[in-house]
MIDOSE-1310 file (N, C-alpha, C; in nm, 2 decimals, decimal comma, always signed):
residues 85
xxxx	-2,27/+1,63/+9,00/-2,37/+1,53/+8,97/-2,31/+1,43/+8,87; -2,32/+1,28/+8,88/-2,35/+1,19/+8,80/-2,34/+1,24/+8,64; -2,29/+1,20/+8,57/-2,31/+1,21/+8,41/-2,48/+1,18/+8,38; -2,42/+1,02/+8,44/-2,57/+0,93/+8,37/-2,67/+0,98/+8,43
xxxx	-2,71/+1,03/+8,56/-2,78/+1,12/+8,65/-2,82/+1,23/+8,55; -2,76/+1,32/+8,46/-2,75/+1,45/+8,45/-2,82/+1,41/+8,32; -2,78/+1,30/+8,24/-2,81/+1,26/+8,14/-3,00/+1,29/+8,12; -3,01/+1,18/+8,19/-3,15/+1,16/+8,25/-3,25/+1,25/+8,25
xxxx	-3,23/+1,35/+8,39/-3,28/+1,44/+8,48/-3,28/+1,55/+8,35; -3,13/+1,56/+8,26/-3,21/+1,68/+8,13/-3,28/+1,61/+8,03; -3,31/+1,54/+8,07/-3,37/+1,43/+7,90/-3,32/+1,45/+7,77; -3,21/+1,44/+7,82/-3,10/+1,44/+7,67/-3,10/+1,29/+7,65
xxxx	-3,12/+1,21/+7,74/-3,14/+1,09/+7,74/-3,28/+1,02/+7,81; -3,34/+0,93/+7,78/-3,45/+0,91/+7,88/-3,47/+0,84/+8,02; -3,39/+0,72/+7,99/-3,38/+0,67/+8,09/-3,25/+0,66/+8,16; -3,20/+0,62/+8,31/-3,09/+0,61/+8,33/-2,99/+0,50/+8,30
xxxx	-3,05/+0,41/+8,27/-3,01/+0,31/+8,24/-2,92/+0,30/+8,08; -2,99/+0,38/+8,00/-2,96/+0,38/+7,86/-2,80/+0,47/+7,85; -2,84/+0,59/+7,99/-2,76/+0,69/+8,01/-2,60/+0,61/+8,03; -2,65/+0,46/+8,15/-2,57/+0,42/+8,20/-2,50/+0,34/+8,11
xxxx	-2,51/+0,33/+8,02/-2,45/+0,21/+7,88/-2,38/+0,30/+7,80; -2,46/+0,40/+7,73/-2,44/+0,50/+7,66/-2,25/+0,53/+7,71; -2,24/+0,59/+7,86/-2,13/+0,60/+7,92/-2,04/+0,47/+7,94; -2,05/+0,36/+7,92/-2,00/+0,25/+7,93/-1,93/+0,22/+7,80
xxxx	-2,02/+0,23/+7,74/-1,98/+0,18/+7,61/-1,90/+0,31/+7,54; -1,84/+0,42/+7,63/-1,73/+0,49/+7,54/-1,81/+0,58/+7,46; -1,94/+0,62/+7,47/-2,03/+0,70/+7,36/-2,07/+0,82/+7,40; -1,99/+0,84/+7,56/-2,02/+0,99/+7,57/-1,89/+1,04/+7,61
xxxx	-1,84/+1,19/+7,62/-1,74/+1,25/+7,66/-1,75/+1,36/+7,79; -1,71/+1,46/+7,88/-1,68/+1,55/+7,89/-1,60/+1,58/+7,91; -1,59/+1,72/+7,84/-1,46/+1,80/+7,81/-1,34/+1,68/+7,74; -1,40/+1,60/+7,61/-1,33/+1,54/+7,55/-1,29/+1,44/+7,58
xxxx	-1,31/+1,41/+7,74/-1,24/+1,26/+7,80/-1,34/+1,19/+7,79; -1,34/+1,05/+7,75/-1,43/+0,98/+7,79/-1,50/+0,95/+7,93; -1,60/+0,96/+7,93/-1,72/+0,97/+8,06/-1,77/+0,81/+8,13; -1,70/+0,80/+8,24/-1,78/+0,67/+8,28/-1,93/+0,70/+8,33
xxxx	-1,99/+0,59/+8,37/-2,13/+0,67/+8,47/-2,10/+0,71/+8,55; -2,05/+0,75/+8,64/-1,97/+0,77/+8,76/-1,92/+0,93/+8,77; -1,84/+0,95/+8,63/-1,79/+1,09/+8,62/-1,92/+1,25/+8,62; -1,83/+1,34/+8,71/-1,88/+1,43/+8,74/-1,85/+1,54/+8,60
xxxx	-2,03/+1,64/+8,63/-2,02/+1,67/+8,55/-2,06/+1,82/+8,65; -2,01/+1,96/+8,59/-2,06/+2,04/+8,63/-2,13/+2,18/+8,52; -2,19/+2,28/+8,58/-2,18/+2,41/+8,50/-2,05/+2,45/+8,39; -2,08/+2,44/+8,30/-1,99/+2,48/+8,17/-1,90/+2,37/+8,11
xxxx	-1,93/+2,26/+8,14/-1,84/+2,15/+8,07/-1,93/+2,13/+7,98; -1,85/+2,06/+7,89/-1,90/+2,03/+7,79/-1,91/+1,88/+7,76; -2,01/+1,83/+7,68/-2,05/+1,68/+7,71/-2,08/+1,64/+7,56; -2,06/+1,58/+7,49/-2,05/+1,50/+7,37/-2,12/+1,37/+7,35
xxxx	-2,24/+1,35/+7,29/-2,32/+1,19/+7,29/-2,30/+1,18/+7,21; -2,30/+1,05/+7,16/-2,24/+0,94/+7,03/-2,35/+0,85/+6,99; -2,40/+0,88/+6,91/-2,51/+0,71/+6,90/-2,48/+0,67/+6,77; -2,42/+0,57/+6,67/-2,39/+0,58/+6,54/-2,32/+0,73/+6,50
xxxx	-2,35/+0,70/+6,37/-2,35/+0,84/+6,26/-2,41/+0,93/+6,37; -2,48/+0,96/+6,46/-2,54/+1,08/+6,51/-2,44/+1,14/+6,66; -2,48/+1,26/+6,67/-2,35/+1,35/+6,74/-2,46/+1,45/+6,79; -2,42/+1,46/+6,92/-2,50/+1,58/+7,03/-2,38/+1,66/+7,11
xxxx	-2,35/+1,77/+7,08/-2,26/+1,83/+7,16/-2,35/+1,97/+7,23; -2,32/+1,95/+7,38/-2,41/+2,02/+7,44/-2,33/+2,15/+7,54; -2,34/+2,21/+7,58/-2,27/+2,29/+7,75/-2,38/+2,27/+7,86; -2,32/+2,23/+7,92/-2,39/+2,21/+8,04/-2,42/+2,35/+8,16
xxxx	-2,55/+2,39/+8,12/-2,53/+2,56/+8,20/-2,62/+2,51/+8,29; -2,64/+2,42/+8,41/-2,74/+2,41/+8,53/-2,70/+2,30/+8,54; -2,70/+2,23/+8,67/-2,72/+2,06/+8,75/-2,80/+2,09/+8,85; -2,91/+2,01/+8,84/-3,03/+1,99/+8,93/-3,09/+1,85/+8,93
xxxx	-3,12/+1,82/+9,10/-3,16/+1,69/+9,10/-3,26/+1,63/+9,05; -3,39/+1,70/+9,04/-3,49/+1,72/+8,97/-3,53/+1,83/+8,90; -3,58/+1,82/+8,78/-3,68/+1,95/+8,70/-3,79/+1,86/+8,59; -3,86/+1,98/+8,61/-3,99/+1,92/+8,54/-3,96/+1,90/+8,36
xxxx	-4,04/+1,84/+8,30/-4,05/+1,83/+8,17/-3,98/+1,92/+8,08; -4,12/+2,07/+8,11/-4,09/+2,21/+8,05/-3,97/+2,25/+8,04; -3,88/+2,24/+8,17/-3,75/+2,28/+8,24/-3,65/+2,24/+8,16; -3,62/+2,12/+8,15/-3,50/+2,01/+8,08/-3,38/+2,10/+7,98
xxxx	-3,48/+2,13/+7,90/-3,38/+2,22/+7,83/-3,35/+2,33/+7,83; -3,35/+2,40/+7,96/-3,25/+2,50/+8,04/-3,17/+2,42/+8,10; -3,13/+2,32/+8,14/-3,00/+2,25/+8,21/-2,90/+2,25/+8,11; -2,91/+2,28/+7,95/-2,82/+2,28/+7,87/-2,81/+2,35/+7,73
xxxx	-2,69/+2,39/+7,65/-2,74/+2,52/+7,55/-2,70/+2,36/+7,46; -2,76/+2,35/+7,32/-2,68/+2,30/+7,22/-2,60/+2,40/+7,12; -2,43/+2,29/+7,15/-2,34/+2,38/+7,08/-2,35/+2,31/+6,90; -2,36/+2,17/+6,90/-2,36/+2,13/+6,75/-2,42/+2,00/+6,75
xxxx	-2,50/+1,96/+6,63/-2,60/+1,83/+6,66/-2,60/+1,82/+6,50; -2,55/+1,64/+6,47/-2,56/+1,58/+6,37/-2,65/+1,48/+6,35; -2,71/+1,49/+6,25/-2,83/+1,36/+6,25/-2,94/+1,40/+6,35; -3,03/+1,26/+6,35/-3,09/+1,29/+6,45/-3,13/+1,22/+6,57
x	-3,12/+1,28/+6,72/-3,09/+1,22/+6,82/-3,24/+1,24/+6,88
């Protein structure tokens, strides 16, 4: 799946569009590389968001096209989170 897609669909981000800049602008990673929108992301990578001073480091343990609200945060464990995002 899509980064920016994955972004989204877990509501680590809200919309896709934010997802899609976020990755543009060099502010997300996985597995340490920088992430275009485009790049694939799967089960157990790890994904890094950047907003300023604030820092989201997540593992990605599910990709699903859709999930409800409740659901969101089973698509991912947090490994370390600075500030607040």
């Amino acid at each position: 799946m899509r980064i920016d897609k994955y972004l989204k669909v877990s509501r680590l981000i809200k919309r896709r569009t934010v997802a899609n800049e976020a990755c543009s602008g060099g502010r997300v990673t996985i597995n340490g590389k920088t992430a275009k929108p485009g790049s694939e992301v799967s089960p157990g990578d790890i994904v890094e968001i950047r907003f300023g001073e604030r820092l989201l480091k997540v593992r990605v343990e599910d990709v699903k096209e859709h999930t409800l609200k409740n659901d969101a945060a089973l698509l991912y464990t947090v490994l370390e989170q600075n500030g607040t995002i």
